[in-house]
C-alpha positions, 0 to 999 in steps of 0.5 A, a space after each residue: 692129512 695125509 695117512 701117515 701124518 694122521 697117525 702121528 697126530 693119533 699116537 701123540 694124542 694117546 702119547 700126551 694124554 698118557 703123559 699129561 695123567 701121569 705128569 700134569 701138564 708139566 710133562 716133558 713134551 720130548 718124552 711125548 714125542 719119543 713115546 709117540 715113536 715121532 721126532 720133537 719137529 713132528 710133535 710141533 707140526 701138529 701141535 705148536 704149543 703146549 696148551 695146543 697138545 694139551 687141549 687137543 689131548 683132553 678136547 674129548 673130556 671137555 666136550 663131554 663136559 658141555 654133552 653133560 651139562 646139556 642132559 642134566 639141563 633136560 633132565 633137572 630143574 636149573 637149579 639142581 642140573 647146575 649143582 650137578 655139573 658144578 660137581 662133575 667139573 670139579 671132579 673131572 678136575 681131580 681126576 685128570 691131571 692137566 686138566 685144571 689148567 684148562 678149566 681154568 681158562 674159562 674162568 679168565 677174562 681172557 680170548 678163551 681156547 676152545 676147551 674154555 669156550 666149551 666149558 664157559 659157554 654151558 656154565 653160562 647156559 646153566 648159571 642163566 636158567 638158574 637165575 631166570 628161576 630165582 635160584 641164584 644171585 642175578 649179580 653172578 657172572 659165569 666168570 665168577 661162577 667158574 673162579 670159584 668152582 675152581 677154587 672148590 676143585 682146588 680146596 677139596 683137593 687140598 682136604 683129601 680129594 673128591 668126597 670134600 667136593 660135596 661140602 665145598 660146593 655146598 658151601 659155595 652154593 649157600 654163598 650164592 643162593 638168591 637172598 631176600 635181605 641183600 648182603 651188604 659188601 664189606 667195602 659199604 658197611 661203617 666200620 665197628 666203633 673202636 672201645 677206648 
């Protein structure tokens, strides 16, 4: 890029995660543009789509994520490095509006975006040592995993932010653990004999 385009690319990156922290990712991509100081084509240039800018405007966030999920690994036996990073995603998840969104491509089966690659690809890395240990359930895909850690994020916000993280997650995690009796699904039990 040429000096002038890299600094119309460095003030709509500053411009989105401004506008994404306070607005979500519903922010109006023109307001973008006008704090940039750049026309709505410049914006486009650069950033073709929403999820685009979006991506690009928390790409730092996300990549820390992945860093993070690779020191707890060091530093914590599988299972607990999991538990860790599961709480910090979750948390990450509250505090920076917008990003939901993109945690939440991770947990769809569909072509992933790059913040969705990160992301999946430490969960797996995390979910396999856990597993490998005993820890959890062989039967758990990083998708599941992922689902649900969104839907933690999502209840703890609804109960009052981040201090519910710690009782969610710890209620997904008993759901979880690795058993020694396995859990009969509901769809395979008899159904209970109905009093006449």
């Amino acid at each position: 890029m040429r000096a002038d385009a890299r600094r119309n690319h460095a003030r709509l990156l500053d411009a989105a995660a401004s506008a994404f922290a306070e607005h979500g990712e519903g922010a109006s991509l023109d307001d973008i543009a006008r704090r940039a100081g750049v026309g709505s084509g410049t914006l486009y240039r650069h950033f073709p789509t929403r999820r685009a800018l979006l991506e690009a405007a928390y790409a730092a966030r996300i990549d820390a994520l992945g860093e993070r999920g690779e020191e707890l690994s060091r530093l914590l036996p599988p299972g607990e490095a999991l538990t860790e990073w599961l709480h910090e995603v979750c948390a990450a998840t509250i505090q920076v509006r917008g990003l939901k969104t993109l945690l939440g491509t991770a947990a769809t089966d569909t072509p992933l975006t790059t913040c969705g690659t990160v992301v999946k690809s430490t969960a797996t890395r995390l979910l396999e040592s856990a597993q490998s240990e005993n820890t959890l359930r062989p039967d758990l895909t990083p998708t599941d995993l992922l689902r649900l850690t969104h839907g933690v994020a999502t209840a703890a916000e609804l109960g009052g932010g981040e201090g519910e993280i710690g009782r969610y997650l710890g209620l997904l995690l008993d759901g979880i653990r690795q058993r020694t009796t396995p859990v009969v699904p509901l769809s395979g039990r008899s159904a209970p004999a109905v009093p006449r």
